[in-house]
C-alpha positions as CSV (number, residue, x, y, z in Angstrom):
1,X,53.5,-37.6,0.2
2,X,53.8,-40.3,2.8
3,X,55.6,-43.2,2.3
4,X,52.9,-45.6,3.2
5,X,51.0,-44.0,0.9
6,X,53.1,-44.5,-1.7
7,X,53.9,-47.7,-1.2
8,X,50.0,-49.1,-0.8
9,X,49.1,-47.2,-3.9
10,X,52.0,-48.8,-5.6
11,X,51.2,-52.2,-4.7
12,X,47.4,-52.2,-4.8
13,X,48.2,-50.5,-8.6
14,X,50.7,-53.7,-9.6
15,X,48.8,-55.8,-8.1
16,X,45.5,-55.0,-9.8
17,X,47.5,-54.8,-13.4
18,X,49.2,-58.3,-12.7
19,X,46.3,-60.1,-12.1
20,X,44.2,-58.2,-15.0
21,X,47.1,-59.1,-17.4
22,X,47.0,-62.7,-15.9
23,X,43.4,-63.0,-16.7
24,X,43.9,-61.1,-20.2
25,X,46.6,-63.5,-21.3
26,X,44.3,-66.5,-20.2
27,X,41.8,-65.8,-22.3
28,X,44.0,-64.8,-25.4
29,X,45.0,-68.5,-24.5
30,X,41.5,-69.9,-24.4
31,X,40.7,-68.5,-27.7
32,X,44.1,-70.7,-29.1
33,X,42.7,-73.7,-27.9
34,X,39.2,-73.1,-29.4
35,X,40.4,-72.4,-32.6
36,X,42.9,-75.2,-32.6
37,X,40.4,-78.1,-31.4
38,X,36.8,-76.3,-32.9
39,X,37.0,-77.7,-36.7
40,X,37.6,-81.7,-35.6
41,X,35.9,-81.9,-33.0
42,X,32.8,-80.3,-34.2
43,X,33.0,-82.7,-37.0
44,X,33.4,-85.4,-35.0
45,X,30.6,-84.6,-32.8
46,X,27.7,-84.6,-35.5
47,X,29.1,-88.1,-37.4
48,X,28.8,-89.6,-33.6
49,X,25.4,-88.5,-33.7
50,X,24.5,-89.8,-37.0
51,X,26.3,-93.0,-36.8
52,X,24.1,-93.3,-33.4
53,X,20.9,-92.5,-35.5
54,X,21.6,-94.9,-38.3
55,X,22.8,-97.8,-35.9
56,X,20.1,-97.7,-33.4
57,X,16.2,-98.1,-33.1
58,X,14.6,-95.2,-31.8
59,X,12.1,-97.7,-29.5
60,X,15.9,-98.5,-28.5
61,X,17.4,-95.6,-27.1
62,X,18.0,-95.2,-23.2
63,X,15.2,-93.4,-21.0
64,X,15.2,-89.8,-20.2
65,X,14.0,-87.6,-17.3
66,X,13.6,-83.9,-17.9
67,X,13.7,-81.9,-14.8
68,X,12.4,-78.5,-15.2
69,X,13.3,-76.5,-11.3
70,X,10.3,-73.5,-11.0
71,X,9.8,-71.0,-8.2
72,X,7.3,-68.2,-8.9
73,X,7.7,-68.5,-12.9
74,X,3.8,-67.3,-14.1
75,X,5.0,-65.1,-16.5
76,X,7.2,-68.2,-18.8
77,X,5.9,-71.6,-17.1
78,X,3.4,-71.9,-20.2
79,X,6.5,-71.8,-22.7
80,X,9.1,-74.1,-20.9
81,X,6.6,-76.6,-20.1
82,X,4.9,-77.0,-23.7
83,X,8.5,-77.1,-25.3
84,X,9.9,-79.6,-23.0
85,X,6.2,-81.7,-23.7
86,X,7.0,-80.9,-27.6
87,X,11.0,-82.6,-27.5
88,X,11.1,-85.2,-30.2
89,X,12.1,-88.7,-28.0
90,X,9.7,-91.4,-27.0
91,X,6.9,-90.8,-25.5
92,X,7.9,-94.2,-23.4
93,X,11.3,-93.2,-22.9
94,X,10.8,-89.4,-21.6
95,X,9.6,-88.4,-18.4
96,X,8.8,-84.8,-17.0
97,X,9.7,-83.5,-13.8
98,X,8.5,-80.2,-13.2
99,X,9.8,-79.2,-9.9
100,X,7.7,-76.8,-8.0
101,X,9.0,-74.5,-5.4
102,X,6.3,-72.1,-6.2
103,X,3.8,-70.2,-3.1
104,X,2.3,-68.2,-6.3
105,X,-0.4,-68.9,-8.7
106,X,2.0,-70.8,-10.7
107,X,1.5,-73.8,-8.9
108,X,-2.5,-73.5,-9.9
109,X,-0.6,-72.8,-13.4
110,X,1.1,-75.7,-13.5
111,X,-1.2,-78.0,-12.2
112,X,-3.4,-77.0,-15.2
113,X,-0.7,-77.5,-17.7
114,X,-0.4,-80.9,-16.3
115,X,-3.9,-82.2,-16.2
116,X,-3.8,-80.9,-20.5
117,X,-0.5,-82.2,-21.1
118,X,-1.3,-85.9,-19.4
119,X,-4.7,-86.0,-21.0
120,X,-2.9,-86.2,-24.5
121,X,-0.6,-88.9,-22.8
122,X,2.8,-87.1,-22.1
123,X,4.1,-88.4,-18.8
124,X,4.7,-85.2,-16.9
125,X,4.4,-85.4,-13.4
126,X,5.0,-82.7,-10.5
127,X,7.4,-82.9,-7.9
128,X,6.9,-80.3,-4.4
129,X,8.4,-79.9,-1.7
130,X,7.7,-78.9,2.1
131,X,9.9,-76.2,2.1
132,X,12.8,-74.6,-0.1
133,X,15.8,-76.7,1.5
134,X,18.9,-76.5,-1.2
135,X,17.0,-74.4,-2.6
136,X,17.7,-75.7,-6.6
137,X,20.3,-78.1,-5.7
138,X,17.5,-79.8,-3.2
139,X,15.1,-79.3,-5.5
140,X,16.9,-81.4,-8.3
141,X,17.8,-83.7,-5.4
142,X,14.4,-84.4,-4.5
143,X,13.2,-85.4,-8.0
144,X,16.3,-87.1,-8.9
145,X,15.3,-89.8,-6.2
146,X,12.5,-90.8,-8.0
147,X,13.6,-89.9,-11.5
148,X,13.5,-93.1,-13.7
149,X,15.5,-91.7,-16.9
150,X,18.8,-92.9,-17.1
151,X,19.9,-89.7,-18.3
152,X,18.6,-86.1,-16.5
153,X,18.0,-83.5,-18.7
154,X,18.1,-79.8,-17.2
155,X,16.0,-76.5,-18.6
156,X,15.7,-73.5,-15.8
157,X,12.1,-71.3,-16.4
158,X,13.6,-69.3,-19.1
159,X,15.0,-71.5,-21.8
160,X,13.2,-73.0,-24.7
161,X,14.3,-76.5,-25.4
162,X,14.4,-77.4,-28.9
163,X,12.3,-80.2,-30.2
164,X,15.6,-82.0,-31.7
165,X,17.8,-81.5,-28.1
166,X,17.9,-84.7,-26.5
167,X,17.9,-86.8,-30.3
168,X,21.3,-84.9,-30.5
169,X,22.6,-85.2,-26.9
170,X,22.0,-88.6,-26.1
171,X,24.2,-90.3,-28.9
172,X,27.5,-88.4,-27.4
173,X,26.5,-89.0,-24.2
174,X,26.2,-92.7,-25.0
175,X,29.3,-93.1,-27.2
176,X,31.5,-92.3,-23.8
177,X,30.2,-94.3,-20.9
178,X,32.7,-91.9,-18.3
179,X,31.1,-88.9,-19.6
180,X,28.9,-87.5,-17.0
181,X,27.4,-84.0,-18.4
182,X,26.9,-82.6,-22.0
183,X,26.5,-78.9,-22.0
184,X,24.4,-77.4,-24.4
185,X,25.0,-73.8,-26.4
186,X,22.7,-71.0,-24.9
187,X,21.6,-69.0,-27.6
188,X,18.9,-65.8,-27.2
189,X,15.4,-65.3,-27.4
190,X,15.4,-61.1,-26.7
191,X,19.1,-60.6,-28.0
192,X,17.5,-57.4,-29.4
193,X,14.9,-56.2,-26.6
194,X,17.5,-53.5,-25.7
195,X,21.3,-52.6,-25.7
196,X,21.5,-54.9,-22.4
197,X,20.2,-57.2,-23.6
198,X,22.6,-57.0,-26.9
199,X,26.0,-56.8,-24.7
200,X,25.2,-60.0,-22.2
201,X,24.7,-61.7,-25.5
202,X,28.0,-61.0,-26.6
203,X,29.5,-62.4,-23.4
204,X,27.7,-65.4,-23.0
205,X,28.4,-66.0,-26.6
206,X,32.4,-65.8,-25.8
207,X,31.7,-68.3,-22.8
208,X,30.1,-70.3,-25.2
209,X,32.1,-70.2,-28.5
210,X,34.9,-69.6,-27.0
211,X,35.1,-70.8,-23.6
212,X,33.6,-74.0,-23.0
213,X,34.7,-75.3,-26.3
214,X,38.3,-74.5,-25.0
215,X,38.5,-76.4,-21.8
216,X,36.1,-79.7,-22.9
217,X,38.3,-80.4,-26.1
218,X,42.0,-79.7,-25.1
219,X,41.4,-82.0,-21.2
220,X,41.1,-79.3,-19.0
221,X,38.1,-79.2,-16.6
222,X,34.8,-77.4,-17.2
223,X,31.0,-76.8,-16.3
224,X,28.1,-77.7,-16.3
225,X,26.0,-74.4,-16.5
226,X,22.8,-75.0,-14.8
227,X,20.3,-75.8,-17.6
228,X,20.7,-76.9,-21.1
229,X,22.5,-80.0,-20.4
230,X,22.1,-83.5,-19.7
231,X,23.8,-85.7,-17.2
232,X,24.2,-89.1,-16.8
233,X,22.4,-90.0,-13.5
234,X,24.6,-92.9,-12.3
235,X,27.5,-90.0,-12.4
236,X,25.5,-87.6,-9.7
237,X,24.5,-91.0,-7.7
238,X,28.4,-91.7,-7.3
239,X,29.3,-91.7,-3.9
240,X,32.7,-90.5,-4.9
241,X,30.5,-87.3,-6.2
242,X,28.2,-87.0,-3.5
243,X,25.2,-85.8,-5.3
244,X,23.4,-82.2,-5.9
245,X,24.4,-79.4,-2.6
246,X,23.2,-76.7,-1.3
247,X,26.2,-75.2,0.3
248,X,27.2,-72.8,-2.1
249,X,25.4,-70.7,-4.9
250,X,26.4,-72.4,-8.1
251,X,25.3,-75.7,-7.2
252,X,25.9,-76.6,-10.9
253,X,29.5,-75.6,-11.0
254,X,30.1,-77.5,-7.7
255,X,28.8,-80.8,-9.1
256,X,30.7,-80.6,-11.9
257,X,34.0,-80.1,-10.4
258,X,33.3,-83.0,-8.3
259,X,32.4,-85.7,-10.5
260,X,35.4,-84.4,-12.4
261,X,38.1,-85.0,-9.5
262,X,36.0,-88.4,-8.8
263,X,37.4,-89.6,-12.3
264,X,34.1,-88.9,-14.2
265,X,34.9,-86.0,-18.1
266,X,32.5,-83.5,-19.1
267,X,32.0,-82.8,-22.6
268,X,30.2,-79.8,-24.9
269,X,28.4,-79.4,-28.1
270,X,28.7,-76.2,-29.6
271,X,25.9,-77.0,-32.0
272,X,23.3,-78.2,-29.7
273,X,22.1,-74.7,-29.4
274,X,19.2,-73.9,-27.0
275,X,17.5,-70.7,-26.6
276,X,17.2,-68.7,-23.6
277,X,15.5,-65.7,-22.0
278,X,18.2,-62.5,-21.1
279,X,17.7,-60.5,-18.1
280,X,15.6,-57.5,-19.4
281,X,16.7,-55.0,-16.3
282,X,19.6,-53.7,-15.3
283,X,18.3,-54.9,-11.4
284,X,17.4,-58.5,-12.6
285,X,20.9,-58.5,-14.2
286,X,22.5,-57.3,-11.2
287,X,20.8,-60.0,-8.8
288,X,22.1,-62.9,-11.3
289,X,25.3,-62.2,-11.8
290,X,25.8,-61.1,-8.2
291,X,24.4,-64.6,-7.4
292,X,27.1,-65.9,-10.3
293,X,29.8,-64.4,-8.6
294,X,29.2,-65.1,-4.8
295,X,29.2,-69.2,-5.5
296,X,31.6,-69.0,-8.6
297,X,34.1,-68.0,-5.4
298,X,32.2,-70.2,-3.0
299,X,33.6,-73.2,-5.2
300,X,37.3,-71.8,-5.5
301,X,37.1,-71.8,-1.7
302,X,35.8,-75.3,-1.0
303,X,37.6,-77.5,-4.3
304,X,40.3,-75.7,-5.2
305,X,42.6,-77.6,-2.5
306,X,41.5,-80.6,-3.9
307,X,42.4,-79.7,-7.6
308,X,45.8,-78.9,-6.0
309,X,46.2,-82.2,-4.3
310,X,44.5,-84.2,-7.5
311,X,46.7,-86.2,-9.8
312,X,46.2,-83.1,-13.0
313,X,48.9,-81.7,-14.6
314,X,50.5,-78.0,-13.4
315,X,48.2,-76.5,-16.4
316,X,45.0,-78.3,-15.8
317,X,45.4,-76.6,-12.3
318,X,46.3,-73.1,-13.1
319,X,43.1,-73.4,-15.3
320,X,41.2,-74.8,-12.7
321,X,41.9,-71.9,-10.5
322,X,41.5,-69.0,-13.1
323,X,38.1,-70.4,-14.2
324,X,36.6,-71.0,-10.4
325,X,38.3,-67.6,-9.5
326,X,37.3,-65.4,-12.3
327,X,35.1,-63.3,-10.6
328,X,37.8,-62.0,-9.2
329,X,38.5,-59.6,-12.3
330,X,35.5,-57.2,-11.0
331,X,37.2,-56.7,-7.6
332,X,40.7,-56.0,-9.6
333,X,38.8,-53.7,-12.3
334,X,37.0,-51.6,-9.2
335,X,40.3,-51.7,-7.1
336,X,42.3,-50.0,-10.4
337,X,39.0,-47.4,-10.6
338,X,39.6,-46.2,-7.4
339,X,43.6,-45.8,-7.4
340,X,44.1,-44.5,-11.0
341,X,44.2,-40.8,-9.9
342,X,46.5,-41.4,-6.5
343,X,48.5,-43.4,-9.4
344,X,49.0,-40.3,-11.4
345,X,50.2,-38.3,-8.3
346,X,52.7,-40.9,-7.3
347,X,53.9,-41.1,-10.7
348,X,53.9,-36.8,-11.1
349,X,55.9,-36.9,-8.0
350,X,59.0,-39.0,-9.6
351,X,58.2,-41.2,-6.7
352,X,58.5,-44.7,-9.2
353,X,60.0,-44.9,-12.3
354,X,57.9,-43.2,-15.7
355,X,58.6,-46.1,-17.8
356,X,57.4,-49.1,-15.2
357,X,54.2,-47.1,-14.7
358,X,53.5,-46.8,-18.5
359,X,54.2,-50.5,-19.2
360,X,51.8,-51.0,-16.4
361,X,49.3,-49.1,-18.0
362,X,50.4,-50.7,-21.4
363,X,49.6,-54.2,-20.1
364,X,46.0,-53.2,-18.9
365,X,45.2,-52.1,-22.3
366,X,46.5,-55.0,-23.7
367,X,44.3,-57.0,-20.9
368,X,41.4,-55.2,-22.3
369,X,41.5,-56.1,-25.7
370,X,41.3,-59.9,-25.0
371,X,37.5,-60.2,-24.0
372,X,36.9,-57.9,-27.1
373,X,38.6,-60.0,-29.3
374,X,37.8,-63.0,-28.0
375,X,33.9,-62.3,-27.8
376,X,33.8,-60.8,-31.7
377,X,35.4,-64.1,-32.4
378,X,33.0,-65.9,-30.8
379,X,30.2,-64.1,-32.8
380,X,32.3,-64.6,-35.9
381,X,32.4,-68.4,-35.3
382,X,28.8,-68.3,-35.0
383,X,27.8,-66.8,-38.4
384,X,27.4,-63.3,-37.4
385,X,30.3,-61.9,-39.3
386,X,31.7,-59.7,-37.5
387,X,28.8,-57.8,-35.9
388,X,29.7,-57.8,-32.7
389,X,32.1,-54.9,-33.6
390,X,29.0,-52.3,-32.8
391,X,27.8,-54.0,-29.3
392,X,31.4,-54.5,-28.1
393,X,31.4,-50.7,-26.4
394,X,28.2,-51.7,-24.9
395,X,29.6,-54.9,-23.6
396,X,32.8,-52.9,-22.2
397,X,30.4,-50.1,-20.3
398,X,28.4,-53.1,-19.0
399,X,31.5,-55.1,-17.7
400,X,32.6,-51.8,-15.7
401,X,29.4,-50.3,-14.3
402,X,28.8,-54.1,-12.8
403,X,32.2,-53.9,-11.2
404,X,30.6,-53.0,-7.4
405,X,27.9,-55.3,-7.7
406,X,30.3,-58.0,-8.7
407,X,33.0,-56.9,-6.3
408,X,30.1,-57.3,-3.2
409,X,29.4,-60.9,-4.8
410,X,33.4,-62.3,-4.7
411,X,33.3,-60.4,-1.2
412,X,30.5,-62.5,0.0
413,X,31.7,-65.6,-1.7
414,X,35.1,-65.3,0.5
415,X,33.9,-65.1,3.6
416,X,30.3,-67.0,3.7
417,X,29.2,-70.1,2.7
418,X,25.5,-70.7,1.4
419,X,22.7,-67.5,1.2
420,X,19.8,-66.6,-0.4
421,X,18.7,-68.0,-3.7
422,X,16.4,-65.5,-4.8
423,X,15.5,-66.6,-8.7
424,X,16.2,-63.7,-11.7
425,X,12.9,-62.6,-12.9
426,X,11.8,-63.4,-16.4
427,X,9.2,-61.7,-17.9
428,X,8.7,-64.3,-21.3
429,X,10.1,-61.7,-23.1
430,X,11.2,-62.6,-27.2
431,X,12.4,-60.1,-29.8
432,X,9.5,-60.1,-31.8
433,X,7.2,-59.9,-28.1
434,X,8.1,-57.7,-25.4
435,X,6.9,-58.6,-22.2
436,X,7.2,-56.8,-18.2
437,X,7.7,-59.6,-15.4
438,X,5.0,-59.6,-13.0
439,X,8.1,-60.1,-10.3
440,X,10.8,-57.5,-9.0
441,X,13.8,-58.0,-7.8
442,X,14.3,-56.1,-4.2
443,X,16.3,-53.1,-4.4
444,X,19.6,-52.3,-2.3
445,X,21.8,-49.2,-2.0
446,X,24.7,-50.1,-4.2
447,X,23.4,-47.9,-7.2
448,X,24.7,-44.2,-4.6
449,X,28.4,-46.1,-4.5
450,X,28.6,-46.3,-8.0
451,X,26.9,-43.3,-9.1
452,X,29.1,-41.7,-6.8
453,X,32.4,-43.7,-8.4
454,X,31.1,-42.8,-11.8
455,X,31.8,-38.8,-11.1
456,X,35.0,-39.9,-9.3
457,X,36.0,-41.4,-12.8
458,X,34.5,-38.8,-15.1
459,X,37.0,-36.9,-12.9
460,X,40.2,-38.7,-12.8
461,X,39.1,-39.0,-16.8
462,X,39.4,-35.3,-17.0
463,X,42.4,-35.0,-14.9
464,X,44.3,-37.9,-17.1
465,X,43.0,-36.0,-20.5
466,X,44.4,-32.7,-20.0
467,X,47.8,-33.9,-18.5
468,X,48.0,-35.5,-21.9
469,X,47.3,-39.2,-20.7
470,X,45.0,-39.6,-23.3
471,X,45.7,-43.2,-24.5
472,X,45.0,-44.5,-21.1
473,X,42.1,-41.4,-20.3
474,X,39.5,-43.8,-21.8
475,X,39.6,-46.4,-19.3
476,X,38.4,-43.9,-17.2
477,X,35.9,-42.6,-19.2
478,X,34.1,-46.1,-19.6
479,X,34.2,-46.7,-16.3
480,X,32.3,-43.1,-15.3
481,X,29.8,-43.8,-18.2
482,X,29.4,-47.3,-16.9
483,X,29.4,-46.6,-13.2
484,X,26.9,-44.1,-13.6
485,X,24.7,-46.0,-16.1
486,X,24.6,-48.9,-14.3
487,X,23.6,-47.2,-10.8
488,X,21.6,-44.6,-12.3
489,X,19.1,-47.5,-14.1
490,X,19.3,-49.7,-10.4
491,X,18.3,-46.8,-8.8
492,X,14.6,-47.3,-6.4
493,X,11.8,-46.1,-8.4
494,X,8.1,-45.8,-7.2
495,X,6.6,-49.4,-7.1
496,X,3.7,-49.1,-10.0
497,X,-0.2,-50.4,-9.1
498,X,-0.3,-53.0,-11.2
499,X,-0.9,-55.4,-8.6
500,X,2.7,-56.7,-9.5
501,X,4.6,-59.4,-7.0
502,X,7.1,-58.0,-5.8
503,X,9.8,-60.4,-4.7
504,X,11.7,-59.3,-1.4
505,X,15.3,-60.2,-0.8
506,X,17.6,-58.8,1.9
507,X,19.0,-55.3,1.6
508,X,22.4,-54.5,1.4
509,X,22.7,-52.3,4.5
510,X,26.6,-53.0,5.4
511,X,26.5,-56.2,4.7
512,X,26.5,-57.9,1.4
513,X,23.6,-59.7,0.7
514,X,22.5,-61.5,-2.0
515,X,19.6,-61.1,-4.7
516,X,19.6,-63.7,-7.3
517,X,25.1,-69.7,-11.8
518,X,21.6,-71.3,-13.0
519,X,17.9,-70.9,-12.2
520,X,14.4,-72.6,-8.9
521,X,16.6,-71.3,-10.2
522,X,17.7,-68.5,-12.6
């Protein structure tokens, strides 16, 4: 065997099971600080908002604009709308923004909804554009200029606000005048459409529960998440902040870590829950989260020098980094897919020392416990017992088949700025009504790479298995039934004639592109 062989396997092999054990042991970390913080500050949270209740008049409380961002939303425009007309505030003090990107019927839609909902004297109002500039981020912009709320509330096309949402927000948000953001809980309309659907809940449930609830209450920095939150509009007007951009893909993560390093704190209430739509498809799934990852990297590229040169503390920093950077896992996971049978020759060979090659191995497993743990937690803390024990193999297959797809996202996100926001299709699906999205997300040619990866696996599985690696075999074995899965589902099927819209986004042809951190959107 070569010697440069040797020595690249070696170091892409440590190198992928340092940084997976780095990322491991951060969220082992996270779910200390939940637990340590969760109990107080959730109690202290809902006597703020009582205290706020009992020691202010309703006619009293500060004016509030609710910005919904559309584009091409027919199937669930009906449902945002008429909750976010149904929040209990008043009528006086609320204002609706729907902001229409839309070149669909849903602008005839929501010009409907609106002539209805102003006749019985809500005061919801539309907000278009010439063009898609900024996509959301210019969208917001725009109707941020003539938004007359003190406070902006957020909902993308597929949540459901909650008639009691802003009643609870707006007391925390007023009892800390350098808050600029509460973020909202995203709970699940279609948690049980489909096993998919089942294992994203899981890990937006660990963000959630675990998570966000880590970082606001112990002083480290945090996000907003697009939707289900409500900012405090003097904070985005800050020049220091600089207002809503369009130069990278999570527009919402951007703005937060910028009012942050301008002095302004971000906070989160675990109990103000609000209900959200889950991608129903494997391809709709793919297009966010490949969307998630390209500007989650974007961000880590244009802020993290200044969180390095910002007056924090050495371990507000490191947490800066492994939270805008955490993407990065996917390229790590795909990078230890691809080397684990060269690894087994190196180590056959004598050519590295058994032992370090087995605590290597020992430290991924242990790296691969932590988002099980810390997402049945997170379901545990939430009142489901410990029923995320059955969806956790789901939610393991899941997180490795979207290893490419992730990979090409962090790829794009290091070396471009900006690209296409092309919205995730929702289809207004619930668990007790199913629904198919009259939009499709374009297809690209990732699913042959990791169909092909998938028997690569099953077969480094096989060659692990019978050489008596057995512990460590199953790795490999959930990444070929992931791999595989995942492609086999994203594969290009024949377009049905249902007069569907199908929504066309670049291909991925040798280049990564991007289809579809928030919303016009998610």
């Amino acid at each position: 065997m070569h010697d440069a062989f040797l020595w690249v396997t070696l170091t892409a092999f440590f190198a992928a099971t340092a940084a997976l054990a780095v990322y491991g042991l951060h969220l082992y970390a996270l779910l200390y600080l939940f637990r340590r913080k969760a109990p107080t500050r959730r109690r202290e949270q809902q006597e703020t908002i009582a205290t706020y209740h009992r020691d202010h008049a309703v006619d009293r409380w500060p004016t509030v604009t609710t910005q919904l961002p559309i584009y091409n939303e027919r199937d669930v425009i009906e449902r945002l709308v008429e909750a976010t007309a149904a929040i209990d505030y008043p009528p006086d003090l609320h204002e609706i923004q729907i902001l229409d990107d839309s070149d669909d019927s849903t602008r005839d839609r929501v010009d409907d909804l609106v002539r209805r909902l102003q006749a019985r004297g809500v005061d919801v109002k539309v907000v278009r554009r010439a063009n898609r500039s900024g996509f959301k981020a210019g969208a917001l912009a725009t109707g941020l200029a003539v938004a007359r709320g003190e406070y902006v509330a957020v909902f993308d096309a597929d949540f459901v606000p909650p008639k009691n949402f802003l009643r609870q927000a707006i007391p925390l948000l007023e009892a800390k005048p350098d808050l600029a953001c509460l973020q909202g809980r995203w709970s699940h309309l279609n948690r049980h459409e489909s096993w998919l659907t089942e294992a994203q809940a899981l890990g937006i449930d660990g963000h959630f529960a675990i998570e966000q609830g880590a970082r606001a209450w112990n002083g480290f920095m945090m996000n907003f998440n697009g939707t289900a939150g409500v900012w405090r509009k003097a904070a985005i007007d800050d020049p220091a902040v600089g207002g809503w951009s369009g130069d990278t893909l999570t527009e919402d993560l951007d703005l937060s870590y910028r009012a942050q390093l301008a002095g302004w704190k971000l906070d989160y209430c675990l109990d103000l829950a609000c209900p959200a739509e889950l991608p129903g498809t494997v391809g709709a799934l793919k297009s966010q989260q490949r969307r998630w990852a390209t500007g989650s990297i974007q961000v880590a590229r244009k802020l993290l020098p200044s969180v390095w040169r910002a007056r924090l503390s050495l371990a507000e920093k490191i947490e800066a980094t492994l939270h805008l950077t955490h993407y990065s896992v996917a390229l790590w996971m795909l990078l230890l897919a691809v080397i684990a049978r060269p690894m087994l020759l190196v180590a056959s060979e004598g050519k590295v020392f058994g032992e370090w090659f087995w605590i290597a191995w020992a430290a991924i497993l242990v790296s691969a416990v932590a988002p099980s743990l810390v997402y049945a937690y997170a379901r545990y803390s939430l009142g489901g017992r410990w029923s995320a024990l059955r969806t956790i193999p789901s939610m393991l297959i899941l997180g490795c088949g979207m290893c490419v797809n992730n990979s090409l996202g962090v790829l794009r996100g290091l070396f471009g700025w900006g690209g296409d926001f092309v919205r995730t299709p929702k289809s207004g699906s619930a668990d007790t009504s199913r629904a198919v999205s009259h939009y499709q997300v374009a297809v690209n040619h990732t699913w042959i790479a990791e169909v092909v990866l998938g028997i690569y696996s099953l077969l480094s599985f096989v060659v692990y298995f019978f050489q008596a690696q057995r512990a460590f075999s199953i790795f490999l074995l959930l990444y070929a039934i992931g791999f595989f899965l995942i492609g086999w589902l994203s594969r290009p099927r024949k377009p049905k004639r249902t007069g569907i819209a199908v929504e066309v986004a670049p291909l991925l042809t040798g280049q990564v592109g991007s289809v579809e951190s928030a919303g016009a959107t998610r």
